[in-house]
BAZABA-641050 format. One line per 8 residues: number of its first residue (from 1); their letters; for each residue x, y, z of N, C-alpha, C, CB. Coordinates in steps of 0.1 Angstrom, whole numbers, plus 5000, padded with zeros to 4 digits. Glycine has a CB too. Layout:
REM residues N
NUM> A> X/Y/Z/X/Y/Z/X/Y/Z/X/Y/Z  ...
REM end
This chain:
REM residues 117
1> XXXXXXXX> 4042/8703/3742/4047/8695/3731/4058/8704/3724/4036/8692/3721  4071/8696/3726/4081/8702/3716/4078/8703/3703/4092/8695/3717  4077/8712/3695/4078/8706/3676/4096/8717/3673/4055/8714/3661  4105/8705/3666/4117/8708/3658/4111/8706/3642/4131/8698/3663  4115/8718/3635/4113/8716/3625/4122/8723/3608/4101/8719/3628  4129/8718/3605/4141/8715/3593/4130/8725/3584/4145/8694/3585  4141/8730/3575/4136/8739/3564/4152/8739/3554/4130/8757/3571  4154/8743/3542/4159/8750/3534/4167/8739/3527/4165/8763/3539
9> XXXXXXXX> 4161/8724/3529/4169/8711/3517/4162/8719/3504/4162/8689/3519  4171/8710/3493/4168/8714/3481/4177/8705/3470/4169/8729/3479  4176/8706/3457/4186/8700/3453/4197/8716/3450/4182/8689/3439  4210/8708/3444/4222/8720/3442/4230/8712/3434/4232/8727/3457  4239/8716/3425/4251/8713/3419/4258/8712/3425/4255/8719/3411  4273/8701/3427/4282/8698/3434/4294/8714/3433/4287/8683/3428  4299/8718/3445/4300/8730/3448/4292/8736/3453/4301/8735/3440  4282/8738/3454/4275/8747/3457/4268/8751/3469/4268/8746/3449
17> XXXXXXXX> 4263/8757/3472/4257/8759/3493/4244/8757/3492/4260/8777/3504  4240/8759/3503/4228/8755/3512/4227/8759/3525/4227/8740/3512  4218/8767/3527/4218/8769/3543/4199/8762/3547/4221/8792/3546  4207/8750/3558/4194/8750/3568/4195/8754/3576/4189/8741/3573  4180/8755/3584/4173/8761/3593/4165/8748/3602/4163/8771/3585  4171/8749/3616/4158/8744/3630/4155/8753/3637/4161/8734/3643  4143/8755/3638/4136/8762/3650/4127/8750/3657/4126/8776/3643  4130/8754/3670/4123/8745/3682/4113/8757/3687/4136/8739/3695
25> XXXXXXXX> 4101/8749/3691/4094/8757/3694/4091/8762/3710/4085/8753/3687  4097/8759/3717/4095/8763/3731/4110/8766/3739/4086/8749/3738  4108/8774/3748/4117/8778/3757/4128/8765/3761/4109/8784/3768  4126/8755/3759/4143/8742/3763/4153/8752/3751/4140/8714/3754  4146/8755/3742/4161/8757/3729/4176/8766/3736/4153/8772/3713  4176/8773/3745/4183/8779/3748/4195/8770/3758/4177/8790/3751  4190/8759/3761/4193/8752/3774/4196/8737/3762/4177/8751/3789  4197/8739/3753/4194/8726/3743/4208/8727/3738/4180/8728/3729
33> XXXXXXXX> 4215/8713/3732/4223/8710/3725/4215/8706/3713/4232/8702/3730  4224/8714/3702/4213/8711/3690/4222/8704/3679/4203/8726/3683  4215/8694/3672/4227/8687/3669/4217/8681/3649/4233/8670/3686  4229/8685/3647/4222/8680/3625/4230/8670/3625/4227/8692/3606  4217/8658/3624/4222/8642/3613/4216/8644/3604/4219/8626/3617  4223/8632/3597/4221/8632/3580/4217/8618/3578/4237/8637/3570  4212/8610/3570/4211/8594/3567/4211/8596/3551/4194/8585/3575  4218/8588/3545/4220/8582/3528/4210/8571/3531/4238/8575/3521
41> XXXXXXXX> 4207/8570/3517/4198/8556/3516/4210/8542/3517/4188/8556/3498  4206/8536/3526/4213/8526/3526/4222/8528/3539/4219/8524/3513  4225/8538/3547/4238/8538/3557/4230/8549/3566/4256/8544/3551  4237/8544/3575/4235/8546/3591/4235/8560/3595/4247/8541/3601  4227/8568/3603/4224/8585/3605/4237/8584/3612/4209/8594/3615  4243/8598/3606/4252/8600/3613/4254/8615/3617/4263/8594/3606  4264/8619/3629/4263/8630/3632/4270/8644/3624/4268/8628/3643  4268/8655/3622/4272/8661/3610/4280/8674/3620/4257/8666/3597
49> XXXXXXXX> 4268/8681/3628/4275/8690/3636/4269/8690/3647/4277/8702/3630  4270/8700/3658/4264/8702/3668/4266/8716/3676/4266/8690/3675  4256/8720/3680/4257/8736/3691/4252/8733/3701/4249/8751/3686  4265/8733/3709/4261/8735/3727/4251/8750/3732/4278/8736/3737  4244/8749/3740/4240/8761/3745/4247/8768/3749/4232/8762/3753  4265/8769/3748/4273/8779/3751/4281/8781/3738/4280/8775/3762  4275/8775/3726/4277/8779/3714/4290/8774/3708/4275/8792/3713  4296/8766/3719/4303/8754/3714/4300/8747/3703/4303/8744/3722
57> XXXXXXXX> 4310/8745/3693/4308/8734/3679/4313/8723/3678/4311/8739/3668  4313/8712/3673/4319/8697/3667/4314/8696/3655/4314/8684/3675  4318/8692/3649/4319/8687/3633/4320/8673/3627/4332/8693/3627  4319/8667/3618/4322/8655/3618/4337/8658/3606/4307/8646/3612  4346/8650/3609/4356/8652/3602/4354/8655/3583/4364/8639/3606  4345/8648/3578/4340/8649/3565/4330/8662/3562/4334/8636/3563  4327/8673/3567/4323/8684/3566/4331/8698/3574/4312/8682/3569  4342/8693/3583/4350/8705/3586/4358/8717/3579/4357/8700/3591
65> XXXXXXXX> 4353/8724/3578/4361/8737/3568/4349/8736/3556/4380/8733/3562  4337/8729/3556/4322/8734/3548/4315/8741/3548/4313/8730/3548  4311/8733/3560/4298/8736/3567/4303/8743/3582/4288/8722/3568  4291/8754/3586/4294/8760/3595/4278/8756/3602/4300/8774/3591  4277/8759/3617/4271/8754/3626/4267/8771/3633/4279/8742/3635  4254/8773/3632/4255/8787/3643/4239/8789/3649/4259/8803/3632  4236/8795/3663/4227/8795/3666/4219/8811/3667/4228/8787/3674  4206/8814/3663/4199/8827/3671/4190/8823/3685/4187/8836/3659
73> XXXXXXXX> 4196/8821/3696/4187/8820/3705/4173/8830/3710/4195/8819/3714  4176/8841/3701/4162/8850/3700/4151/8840/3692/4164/8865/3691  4155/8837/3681/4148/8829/3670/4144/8821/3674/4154/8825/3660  4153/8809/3685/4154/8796/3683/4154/8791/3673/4147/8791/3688  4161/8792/3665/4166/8790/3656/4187/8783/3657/4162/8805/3650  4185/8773/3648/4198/8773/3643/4202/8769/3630/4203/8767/3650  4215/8773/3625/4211/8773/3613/4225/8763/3605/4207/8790/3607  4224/8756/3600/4236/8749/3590/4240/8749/3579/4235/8741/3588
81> XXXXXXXX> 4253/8760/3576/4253/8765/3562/4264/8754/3557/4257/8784/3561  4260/8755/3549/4267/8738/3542/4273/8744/3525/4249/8722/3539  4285/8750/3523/4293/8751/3511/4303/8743/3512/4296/8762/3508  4305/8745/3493/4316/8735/3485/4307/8721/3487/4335/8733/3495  4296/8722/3486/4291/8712/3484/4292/8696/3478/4286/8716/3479  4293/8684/3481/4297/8675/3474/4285/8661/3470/4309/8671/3483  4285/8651/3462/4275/8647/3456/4274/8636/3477/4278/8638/3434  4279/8634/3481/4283/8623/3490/4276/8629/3503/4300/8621/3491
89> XXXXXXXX> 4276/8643/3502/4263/8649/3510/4251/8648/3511/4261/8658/3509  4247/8646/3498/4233/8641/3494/4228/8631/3509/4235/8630/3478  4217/8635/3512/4209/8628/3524/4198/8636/3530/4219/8625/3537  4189/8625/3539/4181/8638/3543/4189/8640/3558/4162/8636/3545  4182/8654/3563/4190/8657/3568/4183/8663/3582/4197/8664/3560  4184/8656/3594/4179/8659/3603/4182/8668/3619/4176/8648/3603  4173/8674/3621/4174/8684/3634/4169/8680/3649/4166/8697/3631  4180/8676/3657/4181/8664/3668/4181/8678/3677/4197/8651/3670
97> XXXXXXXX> 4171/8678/3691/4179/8689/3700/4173/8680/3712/4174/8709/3699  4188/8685/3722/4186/8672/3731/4193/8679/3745/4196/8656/3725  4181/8680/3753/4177/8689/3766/4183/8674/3777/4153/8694/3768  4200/8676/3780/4204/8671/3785/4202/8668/3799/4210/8674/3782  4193/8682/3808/4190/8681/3823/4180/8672/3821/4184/8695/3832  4171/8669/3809/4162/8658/3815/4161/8641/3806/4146/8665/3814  4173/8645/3803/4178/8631/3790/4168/8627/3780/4180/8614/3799  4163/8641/3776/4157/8638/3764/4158/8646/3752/4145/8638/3767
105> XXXXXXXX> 4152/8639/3739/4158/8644/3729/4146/8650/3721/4166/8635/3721  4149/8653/3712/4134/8657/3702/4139/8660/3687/4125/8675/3708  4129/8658/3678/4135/8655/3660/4124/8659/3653/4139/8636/3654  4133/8664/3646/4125/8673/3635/4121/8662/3620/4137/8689/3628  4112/8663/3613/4110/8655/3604/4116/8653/3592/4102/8656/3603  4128/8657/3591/4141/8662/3582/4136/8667/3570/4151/8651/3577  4147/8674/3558/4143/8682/3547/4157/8670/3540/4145/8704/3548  4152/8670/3524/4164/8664/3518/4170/8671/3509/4162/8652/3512
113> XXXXX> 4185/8671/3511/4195/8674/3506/4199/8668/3497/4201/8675/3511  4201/8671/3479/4205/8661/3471/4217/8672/3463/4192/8653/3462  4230/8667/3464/4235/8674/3452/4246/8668/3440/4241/8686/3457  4238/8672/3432/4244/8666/3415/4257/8669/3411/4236/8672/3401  4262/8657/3404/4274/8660/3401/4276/8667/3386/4281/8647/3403
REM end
């Protein structure tokens, strides 16, 4: 049994940072594309960032030059540091990792992110 599991939501003042945390618990993580969605109440999850197992990044155009994307494959761990914070960020915020050799995915039970204006 895979378990992915989100850590370090909270609330913050607009400006301000936040670093999450996924750790996956079994050996796929290194072989894993690991990828953070976000969902608002009311609108559709959407993709925020993502780390290829060759530590390749994508961004979503509305957090580029924020948030940064990085992995410890010792840890299995990856982590999403999220500054300059904005209130429009506010969401929870979920940890997708998706073991492409066997077309499957796995999700963490997200942490929520709220920040005040």
């Amino acid at each position: 049994q895979v378990q992915v599991v989100e850590s370090g939501g909270g609330l913050v003042q607009s400006g301000g940072s936040l670093r999450l945390s996924c750790t996956v618990s079994r050996s796929i993580f290194s072989a894993s594309t690991i990828n953070w969605y976000r969902q608002a109440p009311g609108k559709q999850r959407e993709l925020v960032a993502a780390i290829t197992g060759n530590s390749d990044t994508d961004y979503a155009d509305s957090v580029k030059g924020r948030f940064t994307i990085s992995r410890d494959n010792a840890e299995k761990t990856v982590y999403l540091q999220m500054n300059n914070l904005k209130p429009e960020d506010t969401a929870v915020y979920y940890c997708n990792a998706h073991l492409g050799i066997i077309g499957k995915d796995f999700w963490g039970q997200g942490t929520q992110v709220t920040v005040s204006s």
